[in-house]
C-alpha positions as CSV (number, residue, x, y, z in Angstrom):
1,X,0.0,0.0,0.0
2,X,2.8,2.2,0.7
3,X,4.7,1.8,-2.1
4,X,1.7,2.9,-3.9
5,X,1.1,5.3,-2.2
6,X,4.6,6.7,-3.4
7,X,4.0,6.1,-7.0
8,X,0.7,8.2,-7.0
9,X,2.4,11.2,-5.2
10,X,5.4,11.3,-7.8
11,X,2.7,11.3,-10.4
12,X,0.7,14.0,-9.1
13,X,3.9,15.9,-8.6
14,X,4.3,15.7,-12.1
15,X,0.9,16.2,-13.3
16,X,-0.9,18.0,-10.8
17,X,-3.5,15.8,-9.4
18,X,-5.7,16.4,-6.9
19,X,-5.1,16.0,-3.5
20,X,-8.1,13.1,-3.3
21,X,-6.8,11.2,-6.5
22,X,-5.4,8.5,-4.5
23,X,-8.7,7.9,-2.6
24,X,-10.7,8.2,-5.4
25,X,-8.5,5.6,-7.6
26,X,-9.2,3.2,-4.5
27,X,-13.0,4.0,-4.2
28,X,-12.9,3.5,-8.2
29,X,-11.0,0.3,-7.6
30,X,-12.8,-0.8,-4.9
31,X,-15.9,0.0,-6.7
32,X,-14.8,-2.2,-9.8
33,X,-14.1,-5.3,-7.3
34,X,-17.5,-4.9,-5.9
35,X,-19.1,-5.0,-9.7
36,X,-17.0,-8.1,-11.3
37,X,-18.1,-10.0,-7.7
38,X,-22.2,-9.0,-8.5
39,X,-21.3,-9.6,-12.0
40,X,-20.0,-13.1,-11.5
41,X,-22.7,-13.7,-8.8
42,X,-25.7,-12.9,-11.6
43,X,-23.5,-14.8,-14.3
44,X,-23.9,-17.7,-11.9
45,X,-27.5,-17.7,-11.0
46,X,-28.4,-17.1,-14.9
47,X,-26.4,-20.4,-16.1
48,X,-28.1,-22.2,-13.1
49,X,-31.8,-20.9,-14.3
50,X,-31.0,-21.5,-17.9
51,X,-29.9,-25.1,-16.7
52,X,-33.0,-25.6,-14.8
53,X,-35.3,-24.4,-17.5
54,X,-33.4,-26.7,-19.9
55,X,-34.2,-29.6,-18.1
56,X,-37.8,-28.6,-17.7
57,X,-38.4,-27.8,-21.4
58,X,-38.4,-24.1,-21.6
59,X,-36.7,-20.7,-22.1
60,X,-37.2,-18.1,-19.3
61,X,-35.1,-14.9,-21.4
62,X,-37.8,-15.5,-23.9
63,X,-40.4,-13.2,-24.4
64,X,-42.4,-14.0,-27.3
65,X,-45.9,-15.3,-26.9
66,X,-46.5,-18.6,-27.2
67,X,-47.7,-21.5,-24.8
68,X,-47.1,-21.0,-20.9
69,X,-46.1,-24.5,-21.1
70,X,-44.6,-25.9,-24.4
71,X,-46.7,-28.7,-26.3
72,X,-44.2,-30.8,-28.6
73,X,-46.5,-32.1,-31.8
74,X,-48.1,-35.4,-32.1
75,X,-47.6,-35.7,-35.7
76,X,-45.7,-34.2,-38.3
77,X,-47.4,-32.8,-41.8
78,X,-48.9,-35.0,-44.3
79,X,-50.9,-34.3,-47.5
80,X,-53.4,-31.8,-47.9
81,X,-57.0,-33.2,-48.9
82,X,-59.1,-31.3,-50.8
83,X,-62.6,-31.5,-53.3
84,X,-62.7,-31.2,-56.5
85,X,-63.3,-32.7,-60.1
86,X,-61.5,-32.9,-63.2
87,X,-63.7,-30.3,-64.9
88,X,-64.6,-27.2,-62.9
89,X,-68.6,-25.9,-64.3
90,X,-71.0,-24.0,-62.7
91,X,-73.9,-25.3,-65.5
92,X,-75.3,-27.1,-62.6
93,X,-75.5,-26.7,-58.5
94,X,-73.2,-30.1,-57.6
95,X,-71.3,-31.7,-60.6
96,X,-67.9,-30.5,-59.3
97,X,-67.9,-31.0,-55.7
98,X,-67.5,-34.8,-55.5
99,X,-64.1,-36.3,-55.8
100,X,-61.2,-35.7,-52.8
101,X,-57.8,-35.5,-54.2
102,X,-55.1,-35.2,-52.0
103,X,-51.6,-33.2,-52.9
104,X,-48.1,-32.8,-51.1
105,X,-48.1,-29.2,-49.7
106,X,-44.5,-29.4,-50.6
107,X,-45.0,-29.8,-54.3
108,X,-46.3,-32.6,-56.7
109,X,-48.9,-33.4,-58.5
110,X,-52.6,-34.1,-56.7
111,X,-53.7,-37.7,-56.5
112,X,-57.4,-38.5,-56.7
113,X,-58.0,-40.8,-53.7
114,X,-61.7,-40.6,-53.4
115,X,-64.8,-40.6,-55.8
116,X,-68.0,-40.0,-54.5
117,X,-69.9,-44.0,-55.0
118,X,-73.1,-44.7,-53.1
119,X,-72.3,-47.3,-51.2
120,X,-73.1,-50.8,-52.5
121,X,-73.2,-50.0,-55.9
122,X,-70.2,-49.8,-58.6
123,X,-71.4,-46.4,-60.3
124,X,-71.0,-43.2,-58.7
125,X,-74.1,-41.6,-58.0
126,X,-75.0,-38.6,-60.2
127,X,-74.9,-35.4,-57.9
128,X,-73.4,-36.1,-54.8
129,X,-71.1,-33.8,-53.0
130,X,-68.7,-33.9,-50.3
131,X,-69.8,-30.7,-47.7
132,X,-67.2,-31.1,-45.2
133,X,-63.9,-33.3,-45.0
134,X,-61.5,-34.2,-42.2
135,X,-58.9,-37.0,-41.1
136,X,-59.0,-39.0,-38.3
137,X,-56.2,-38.2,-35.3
138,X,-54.0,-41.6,-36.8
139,X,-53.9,-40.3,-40.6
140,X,-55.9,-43.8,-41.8
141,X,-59.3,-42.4,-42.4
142,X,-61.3,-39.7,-43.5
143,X,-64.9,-38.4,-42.4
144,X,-66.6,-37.0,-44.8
145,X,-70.7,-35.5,-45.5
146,X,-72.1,-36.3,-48.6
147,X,-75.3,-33.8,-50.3
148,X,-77.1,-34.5,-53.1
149,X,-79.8,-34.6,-55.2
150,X,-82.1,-36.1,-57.1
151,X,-84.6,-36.7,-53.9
152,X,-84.0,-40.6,-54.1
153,X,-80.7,-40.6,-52.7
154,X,-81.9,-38.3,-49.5
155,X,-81.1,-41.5,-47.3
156,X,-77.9,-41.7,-48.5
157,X,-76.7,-38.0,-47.7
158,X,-75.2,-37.9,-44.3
159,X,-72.0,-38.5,-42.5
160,X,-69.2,-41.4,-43.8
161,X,-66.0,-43.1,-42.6
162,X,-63.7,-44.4,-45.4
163,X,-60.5,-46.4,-44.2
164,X,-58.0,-45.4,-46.9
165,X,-56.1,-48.3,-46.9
166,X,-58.8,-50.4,-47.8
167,X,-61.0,-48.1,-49.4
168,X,-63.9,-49.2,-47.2
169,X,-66.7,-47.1,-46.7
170,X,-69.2,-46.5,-44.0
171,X,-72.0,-44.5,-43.4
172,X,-72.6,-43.5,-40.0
173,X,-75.8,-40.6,-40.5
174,X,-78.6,-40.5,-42.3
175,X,-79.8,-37.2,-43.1
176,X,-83.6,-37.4,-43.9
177,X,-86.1,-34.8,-42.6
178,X,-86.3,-32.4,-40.6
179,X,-82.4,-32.7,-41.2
180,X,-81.4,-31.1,-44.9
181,X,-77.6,-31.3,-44.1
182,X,-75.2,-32.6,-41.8
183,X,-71.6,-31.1,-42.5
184,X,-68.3,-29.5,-40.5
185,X,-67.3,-32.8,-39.8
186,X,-63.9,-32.3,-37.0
187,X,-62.3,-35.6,-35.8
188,X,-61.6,-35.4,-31.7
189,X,-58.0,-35.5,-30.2
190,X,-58.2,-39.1,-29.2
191,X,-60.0,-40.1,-32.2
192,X,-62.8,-41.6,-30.3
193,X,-65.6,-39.2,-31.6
194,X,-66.5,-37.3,-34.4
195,X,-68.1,-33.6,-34.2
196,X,-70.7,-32.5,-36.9
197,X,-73.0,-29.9,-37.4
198,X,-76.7,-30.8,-38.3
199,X,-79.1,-27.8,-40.2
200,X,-82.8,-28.8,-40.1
201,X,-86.2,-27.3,-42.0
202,X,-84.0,-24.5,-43.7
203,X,-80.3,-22.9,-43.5
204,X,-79.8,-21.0,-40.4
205,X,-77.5,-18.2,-42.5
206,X,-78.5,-14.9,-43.8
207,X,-79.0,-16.4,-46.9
208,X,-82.3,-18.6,-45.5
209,X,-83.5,-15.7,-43.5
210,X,-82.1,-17.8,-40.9
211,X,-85.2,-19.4,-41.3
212,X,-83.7,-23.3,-40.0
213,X,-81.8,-24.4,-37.3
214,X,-78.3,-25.3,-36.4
215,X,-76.7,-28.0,-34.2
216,X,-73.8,-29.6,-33.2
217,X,-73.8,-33.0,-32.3
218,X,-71.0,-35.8,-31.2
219,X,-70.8,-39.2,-31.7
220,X,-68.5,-42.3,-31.7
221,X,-66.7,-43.0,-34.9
222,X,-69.2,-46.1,-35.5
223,X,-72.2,-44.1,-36.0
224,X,-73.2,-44.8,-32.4
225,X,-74.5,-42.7,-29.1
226,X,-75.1,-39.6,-30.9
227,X,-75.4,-36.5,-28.3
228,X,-76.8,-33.1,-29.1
229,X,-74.3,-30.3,-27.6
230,X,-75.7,-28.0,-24.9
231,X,-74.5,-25.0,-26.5
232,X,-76.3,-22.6,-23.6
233,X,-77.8,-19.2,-25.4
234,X,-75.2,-19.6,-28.4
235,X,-77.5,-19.4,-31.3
236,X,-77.5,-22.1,-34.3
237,X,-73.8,-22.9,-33.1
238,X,-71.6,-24.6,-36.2
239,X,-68.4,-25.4,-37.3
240,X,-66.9,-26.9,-34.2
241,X,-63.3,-27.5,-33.5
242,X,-62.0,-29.5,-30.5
243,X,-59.3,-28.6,-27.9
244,X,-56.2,-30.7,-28.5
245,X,-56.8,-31.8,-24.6
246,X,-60.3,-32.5,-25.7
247,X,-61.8,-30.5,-23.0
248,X,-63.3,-27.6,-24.9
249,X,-64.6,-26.8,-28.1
250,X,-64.7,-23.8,-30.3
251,X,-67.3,-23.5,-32.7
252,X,-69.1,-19.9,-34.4
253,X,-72.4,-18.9,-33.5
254,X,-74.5,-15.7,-34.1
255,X,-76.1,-12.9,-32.3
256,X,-78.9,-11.3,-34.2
257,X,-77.6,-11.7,-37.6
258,X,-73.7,-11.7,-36.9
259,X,-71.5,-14.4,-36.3
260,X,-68.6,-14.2,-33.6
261,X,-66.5,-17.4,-32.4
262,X,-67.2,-18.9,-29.2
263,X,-65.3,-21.1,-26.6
264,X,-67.1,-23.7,-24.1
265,X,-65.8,-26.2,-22.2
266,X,-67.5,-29.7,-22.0
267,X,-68.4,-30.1,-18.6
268,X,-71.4,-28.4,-18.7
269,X,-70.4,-24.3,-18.7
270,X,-71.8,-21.7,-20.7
271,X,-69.8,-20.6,-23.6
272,X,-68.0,-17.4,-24.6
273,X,-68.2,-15.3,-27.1
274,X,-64.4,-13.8,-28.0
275,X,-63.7,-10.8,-30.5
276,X,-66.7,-9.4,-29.7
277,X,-65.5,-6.2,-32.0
278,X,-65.1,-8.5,-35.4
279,X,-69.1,-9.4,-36.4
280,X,-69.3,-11.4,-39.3
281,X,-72.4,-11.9,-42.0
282,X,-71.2,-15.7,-42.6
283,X,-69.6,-18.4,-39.8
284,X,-66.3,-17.3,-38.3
285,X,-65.2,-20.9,-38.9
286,X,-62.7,-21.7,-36.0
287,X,-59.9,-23.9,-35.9
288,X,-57.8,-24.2,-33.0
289,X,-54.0,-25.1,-33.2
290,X,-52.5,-28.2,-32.5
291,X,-50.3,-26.8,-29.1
292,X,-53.7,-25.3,-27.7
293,X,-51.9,-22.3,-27.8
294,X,-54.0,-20.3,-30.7
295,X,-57.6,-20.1,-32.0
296,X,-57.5,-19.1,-35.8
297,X,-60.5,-17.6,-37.6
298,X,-62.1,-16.1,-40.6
299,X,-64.1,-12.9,-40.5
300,X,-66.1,-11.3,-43.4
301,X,-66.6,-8.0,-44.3
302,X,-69.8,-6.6,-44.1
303,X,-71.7,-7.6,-40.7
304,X,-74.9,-7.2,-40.5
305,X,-75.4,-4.7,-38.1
306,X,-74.4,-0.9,-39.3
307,X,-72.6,-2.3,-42.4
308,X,-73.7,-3.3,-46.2
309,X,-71.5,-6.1,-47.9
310,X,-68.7,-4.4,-50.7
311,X,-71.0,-4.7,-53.4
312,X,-70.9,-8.3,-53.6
313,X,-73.9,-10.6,-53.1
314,X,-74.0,-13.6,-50.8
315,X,-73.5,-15.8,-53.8
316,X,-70.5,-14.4,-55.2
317,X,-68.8,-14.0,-51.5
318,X,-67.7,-11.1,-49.6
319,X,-64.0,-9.8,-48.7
320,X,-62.6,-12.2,-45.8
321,X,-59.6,-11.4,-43.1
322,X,-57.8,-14.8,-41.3
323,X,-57.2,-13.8,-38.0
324,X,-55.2,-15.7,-35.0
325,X,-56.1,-15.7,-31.2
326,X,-55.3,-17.1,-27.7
327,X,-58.2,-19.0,-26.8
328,X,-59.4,-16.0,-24.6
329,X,-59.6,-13.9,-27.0
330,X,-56.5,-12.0,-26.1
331,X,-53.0,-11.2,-28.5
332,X,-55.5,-11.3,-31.7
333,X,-53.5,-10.6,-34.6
334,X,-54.0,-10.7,-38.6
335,X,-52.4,-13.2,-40.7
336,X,-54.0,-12.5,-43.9
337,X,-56.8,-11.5,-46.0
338,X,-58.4,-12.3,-49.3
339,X,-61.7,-11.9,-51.4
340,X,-64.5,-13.7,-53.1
341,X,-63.6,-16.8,-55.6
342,X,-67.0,-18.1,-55.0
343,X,-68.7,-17.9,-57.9
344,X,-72.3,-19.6,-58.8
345,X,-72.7,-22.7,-56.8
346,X,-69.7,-22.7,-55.1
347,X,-68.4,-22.5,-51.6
348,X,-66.8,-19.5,-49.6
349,X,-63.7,-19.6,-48.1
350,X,-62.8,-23.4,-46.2
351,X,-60.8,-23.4,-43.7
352,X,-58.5,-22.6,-41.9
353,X,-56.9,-25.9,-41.3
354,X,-53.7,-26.2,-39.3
355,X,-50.9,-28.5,-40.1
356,X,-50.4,-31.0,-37.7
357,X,-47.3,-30.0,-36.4
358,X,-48.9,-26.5,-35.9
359,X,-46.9,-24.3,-37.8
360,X,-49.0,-23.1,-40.7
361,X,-52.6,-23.1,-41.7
362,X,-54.0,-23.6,-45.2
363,X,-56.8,-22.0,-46.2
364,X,-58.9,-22.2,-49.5
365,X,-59.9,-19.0,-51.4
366,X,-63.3,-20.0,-52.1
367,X,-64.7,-22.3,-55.3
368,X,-62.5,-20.8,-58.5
369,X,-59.5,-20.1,-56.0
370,X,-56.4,-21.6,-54.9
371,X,-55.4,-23.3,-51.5
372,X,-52.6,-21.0,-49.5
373,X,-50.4,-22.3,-47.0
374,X,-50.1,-19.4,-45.0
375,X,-47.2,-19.4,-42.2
376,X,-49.0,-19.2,-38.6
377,X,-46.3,-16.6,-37.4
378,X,-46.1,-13.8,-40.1
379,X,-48.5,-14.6,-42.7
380,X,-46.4,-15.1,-45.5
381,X,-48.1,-18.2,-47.8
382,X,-47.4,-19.8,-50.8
383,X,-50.1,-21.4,-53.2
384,X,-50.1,-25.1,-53.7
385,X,-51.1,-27.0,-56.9
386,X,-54.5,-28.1,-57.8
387,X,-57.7,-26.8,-58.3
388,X,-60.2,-27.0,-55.8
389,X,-63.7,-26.4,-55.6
390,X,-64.6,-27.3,-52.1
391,X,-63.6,-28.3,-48.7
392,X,-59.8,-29.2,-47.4
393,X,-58.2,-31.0,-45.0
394,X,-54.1,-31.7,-43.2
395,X,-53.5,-35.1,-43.2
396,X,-51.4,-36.1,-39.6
397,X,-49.1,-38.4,-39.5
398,X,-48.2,-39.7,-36.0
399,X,-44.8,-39.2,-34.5
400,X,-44.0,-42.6,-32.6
């Protein structure tokens, strides 16, 4: 100490210091000591929680949103399904609606692997369509709705199970009156039920003066113990989606003559409405993600209440948004957006449809469209071959 001591006096002989500079150079290095020592000490505790959080599967420095706990997928992306026909004309209401074909998302040419034959019978049957589409939780089969006319095939619209290894076919509904459609066919978690959506008398849209009614029922994938959902005051509730716990279900619903997206769980409690500031004219269509992390949805332009559609009929279609939410409602955000490729007998906009592994949704434009693959974080999509006319679907395939 004294020596220097000695050194700091010679210096300020020379240069004039202060008379405190030697106190302050100790307080400075005293100070710098103390710093390293907290420095070290927080560099420590960091690699220690770091460590922890690494052994329990998560990141505490990161801020993004996502799941409070991280839910790895249970399968892994594999074709996208989708309805079509060789031929695409309008000349009547359901010659191009009945054959799936299913395409690799990552390119390739589509593959029919469905066409639309009544059961029993080698001929297809003239005008049957498929209204809804969806694969079970193990990738081996597909639900599907059929519609059709003439009247003599009535019995034979409803809700079918084909195993596409086999190419066996079962029909589990039968949609005769009061019933005129059953469709929005969604596979549970577990695989060991099947949601749908049942109209009666009339269509429950804008369209029918809401003059029908809308359901949505379960049952087991046999066709067996079919149960009505006790929706609550949700009016003509449709397109359901389960949970991936299989707790809940999200499905759209209207009020008046709008359509929001609702949330209920299934042991008994009264549903939610969320985004009560996006009204729809047409069915919000929700599809919740495979982590349970994000409820996607489609809103339309031109809600009934203090707003006319853009000029466009409810034929044609109307200007659509794709929007993403946490299944409260909360960190909404807008992936996308898109108009109208309806046309004549067509369908609106199908989807959205998540991949399996839950990092993008695909969505169809509308009859006359195309099918985006849209990236579930920013939005950016890329269009897929084919040309669809109707309802899609992400095949899973399980992770073992």
């Amino acid at each position: 100490m004294n020596e220097t001591r000695v050194v700091i006096e010679r210096i300020g002989e020379r240069y004039a210091l202060p008379n405190d500079a030697f106190e302050r150079m100790l307080r400075r290095r005293d100070r710098k000591q103390r710093n390293q020592r907290v420095a070290a000490a927080t560099v420590a505790f960091a690699v220690f929680v770091a460590a922890l959080a690494f052994v329990l599967g998560g990141n505490p420095f990161d801020r993004s949103e996502r799941p409070a706990v991280f839910v790895p997928p249970s399968a892994s992306n594999g074709d996208i399904t989708f309805v079509s026909d060789e031929v695409i004309d309008f000349s009547d209401d359901l010659s191009d609606f009945g054959i799936l074909f299913v395409v690799d998302p990552a390119g390739g040419e589509p593959r029919k692997i469905l066409d639309t034959s009544c059961p029993g019978e080698t001929t297809s049957c003239e005008g049957v369509g498929i209204r809804s589409v969806d694969w079970s939780p193990d990738g081996t089969r597909i639900a599907y709705a059929l519609f059709g006319y003439p009247a003599n095939i009535r019995e034979r619209e409803g809700i079918y199970v084909m195993e596409v290894a086999t190419d066996r076919v079962h029909q589990l509904t039968s949609c005769t009156d009061p019933c005129v459609f059953q469709d929005d066919v969604d596979w549970s978690p577990d695989g060991s039920r099947i949601a749908y959506r049942q109209t009666d008398v009339s269509g429950c849209d804008a369209a029918n003066s809401f003059d029908g009614s809308c359901s949505i029922y379960t049952m087991s994938p046999d066709g067996t113990d079919r149960v009505k959902l006790p929706t609550g005051s949700a009016v003509d509730p449709v397109s359901p989606s389960w949970s991936p716990d299989g707790a809940s279900i999200a499905f759209s619903a209207r009020d008046g003559e709008d359509w929001f997206v609702y949330v209920m769980t299934l042991d008994g409690s009264a549903p939610t409405q969320l985004a009560a500031d996006l009204p729809s004219p047409e069915q919000t269509q929700p599809a919740w993600s495979p982590d349970g992390s994000t409820i996607a949805f489609v809103a339309w332009e031109g809600a009934a209440v203090g707003a006319e559609p853009t000029g466009l009929d409810y034929e044609n279609g109307l200007p659509f948004k794709l929007w993403a939410m946490a299944p409260d409602g909360s960190q909404r955000r807008l992936l996308t957006g898109g108009c109208c490729f309806v046309g004549g007998a067509g369908f609106g906009v199908q989807g959205p449809e998540w991949s399996p592994d839950g990092t993008q949704i695909a969505l169809m434009e509308g009859t006359g469209g195309s099918v985006r693959v849209i990236d579930a974080d920013t939005g950016e999509f890329i269009v897929i071959p084919g040309r669809p006319t109707g309802p899609i679907a992400w095949q899973p395939i399980p992770i073992p």
